[in-house]
N, C-alpha and C positions, 0 to 999 in steps of 0.2 A: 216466426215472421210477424214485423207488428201490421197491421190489419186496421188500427182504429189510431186516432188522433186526439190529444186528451191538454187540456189547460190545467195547473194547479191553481187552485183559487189560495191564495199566504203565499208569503214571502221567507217565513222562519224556519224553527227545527224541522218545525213537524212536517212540513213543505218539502222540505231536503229529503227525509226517510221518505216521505210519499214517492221521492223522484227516485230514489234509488229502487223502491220496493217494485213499483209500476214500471220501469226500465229494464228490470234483470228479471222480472217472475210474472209477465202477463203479456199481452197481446197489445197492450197500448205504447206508442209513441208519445212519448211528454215532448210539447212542441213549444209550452209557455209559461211564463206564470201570470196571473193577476192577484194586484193589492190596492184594495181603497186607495185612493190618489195620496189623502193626506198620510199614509203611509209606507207610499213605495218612494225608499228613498234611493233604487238605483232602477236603469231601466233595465238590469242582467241580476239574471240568479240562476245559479249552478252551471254559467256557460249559455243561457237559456234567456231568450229575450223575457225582458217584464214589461207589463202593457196596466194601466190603471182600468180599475171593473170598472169604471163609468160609461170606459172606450170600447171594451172587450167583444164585446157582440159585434161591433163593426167592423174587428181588426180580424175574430175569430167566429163564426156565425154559428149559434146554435145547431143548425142543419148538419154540418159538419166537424164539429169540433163537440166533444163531451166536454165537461169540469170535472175537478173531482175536489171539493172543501177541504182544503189543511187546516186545522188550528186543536189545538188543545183544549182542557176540559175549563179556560177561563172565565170566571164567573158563573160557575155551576155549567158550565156547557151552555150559557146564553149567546157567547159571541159565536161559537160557531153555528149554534142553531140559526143566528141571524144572518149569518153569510151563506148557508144552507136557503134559507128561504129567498133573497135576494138573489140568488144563483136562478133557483128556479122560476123569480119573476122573469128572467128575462129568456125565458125559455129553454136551458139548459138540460137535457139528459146527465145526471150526474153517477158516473161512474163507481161500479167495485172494486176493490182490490182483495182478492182473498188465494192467501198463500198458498203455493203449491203444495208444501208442509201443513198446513192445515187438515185437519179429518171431519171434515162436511158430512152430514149423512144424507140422502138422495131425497128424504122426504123432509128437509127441513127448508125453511123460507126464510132467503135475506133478503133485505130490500135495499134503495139505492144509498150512494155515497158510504157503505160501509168499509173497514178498515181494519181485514182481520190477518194478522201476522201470522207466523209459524207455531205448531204445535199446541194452535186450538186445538178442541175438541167440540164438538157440537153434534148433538145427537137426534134420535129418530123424533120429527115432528115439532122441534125449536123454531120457535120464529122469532129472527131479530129485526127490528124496525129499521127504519130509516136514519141515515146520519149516525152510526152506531160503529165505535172503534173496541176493537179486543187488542190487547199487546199480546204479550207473547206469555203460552203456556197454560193457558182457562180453559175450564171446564164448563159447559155447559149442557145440564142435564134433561133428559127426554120432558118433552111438550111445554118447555119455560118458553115463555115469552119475556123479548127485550123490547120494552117500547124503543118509541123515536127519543135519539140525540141523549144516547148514553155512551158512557166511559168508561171501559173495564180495564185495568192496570193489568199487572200480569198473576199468575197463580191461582190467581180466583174457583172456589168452587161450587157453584151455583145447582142444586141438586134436581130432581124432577120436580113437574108440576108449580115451579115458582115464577113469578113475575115481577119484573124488575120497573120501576115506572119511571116515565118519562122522565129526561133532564137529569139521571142520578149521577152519581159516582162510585165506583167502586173501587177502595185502596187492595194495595198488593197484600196477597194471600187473606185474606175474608171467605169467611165461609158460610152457606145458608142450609139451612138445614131441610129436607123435602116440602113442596106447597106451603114455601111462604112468600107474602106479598108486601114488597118494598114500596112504601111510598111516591109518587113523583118527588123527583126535588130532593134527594135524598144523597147524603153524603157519609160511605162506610168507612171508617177508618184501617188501617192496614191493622190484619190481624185480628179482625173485629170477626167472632160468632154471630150471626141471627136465625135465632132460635123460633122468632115469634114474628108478627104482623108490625107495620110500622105505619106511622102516620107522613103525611104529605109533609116535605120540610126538617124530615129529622136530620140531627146529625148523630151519628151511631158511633159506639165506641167500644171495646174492650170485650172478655169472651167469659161468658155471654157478655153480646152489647147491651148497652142501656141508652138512651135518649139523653142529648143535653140540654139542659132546659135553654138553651139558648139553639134559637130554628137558622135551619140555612139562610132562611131569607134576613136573618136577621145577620147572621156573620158575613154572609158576600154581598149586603145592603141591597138585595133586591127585592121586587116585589114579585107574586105568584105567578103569572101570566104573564111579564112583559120583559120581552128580548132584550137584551143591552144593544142596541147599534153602535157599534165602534168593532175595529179589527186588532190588537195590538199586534206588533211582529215579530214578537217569537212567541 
């Protein structure tokens, strides 16, 4: 029985899987979506009225209506953290979504807007931040910590006592080895070892990874601290 009433904040893929996944495997009702004006280019998506965020709070009022942030890991996870934030200016509860298939363990801590698919694993005393997506089939071992507004692709094996920092990414099948600490801003290539500690900005590669001497902020042309505002649609 759904129970709760939920807004998708995108228009794109990611938006579609959120409505399928939040429709068939939770308690919430998808009643809408919202896309930054200058990027909703129909007022329907999936059957499903679209209302531009400018309007949303009036059409759908915080008090009653949760969000929940679609978008993907574009520009290091900038843009969604910036729809994540702007969600919550206008007073938004923003929504979980975590798989009935999922293996939660009773004493670990997710926080809001997360997006965690089938056949995680997450274990005793993990704490995953805010705005924080797992696809399908990662591991996550006793007492890591996932800061806010990270991307974990699928396979991932993330081992105890390690901490993943804010804004990273992490490509499919990468492995960490027990208490190590991942940079903010940090980008692991698929198949990538880490072995060792990493600095803010790296981009990781190969097993063992190594560091390229070329920084995330340098390859997705951002700077350290400041969110890209824009929404792309898919």
């Amino acid at each position: 029985m759904k129970t709760k009433q939920l807004v998708i904040y995108g228009i794109g893929e990611t938006a579609e899987i959120a409505c399928e996944y939040f429709t068939h495997d939770s308690d919430y009702e998808v009643v809408a979506f919202t896309a930054d004006r200058d990027y909703l280019l129909s007022n329907t998506c999936c059957n499903l009225p679209a209302v531009a965020f400018e309007e949303v709070d009036l059409l759908y009022p915080p008090g009653k209506f949760e969000i929940f942030v679609a978008a993907s890991f574009n520009k290091l996870n900038r843009v969604r953290m910036a729809m994540y934030q702007k969600a919550k200016s206008k007073g938004y509860t923003c929504a979980s979504y975590i798989s009935s298939k999922a293996f939660v363990w009773n004493t670990a801590h997710i926080g809001d807007n997360a997006f965690i698919l089938e056949n995680n694993v997450i274990q005793h005393d993990v704490t995953i931040g805010n705005n924080v997506s797992l696809w399908s089939g990662n591991h996550v071992g006793h007492r890591t910590v996932v800061e806010d507004h990270v991307s974990i692709s699928s396979h991932c094996v993330i081992s105890g006592f390690c901490r993943i920092g804010k804004g990273s990414f992490l490509g499919v099948n990468c492995t960490f080895n027990d208490s190590i600490t991942l940079g903010r801003d940090n980008l692991v290539g698929s198949g990538a070892l880490i072995i060792k500690n990493t600095a803010p900005g790296s981009l990781m590669t190969g097993s063992p990874a190594k560091a390229s001497p070329v920084t995330t902020y340098q390859f997705f042309k951002l700077e350290a601290e400041t969110p890209v505002m824009e929404q792309p649609v898919a």
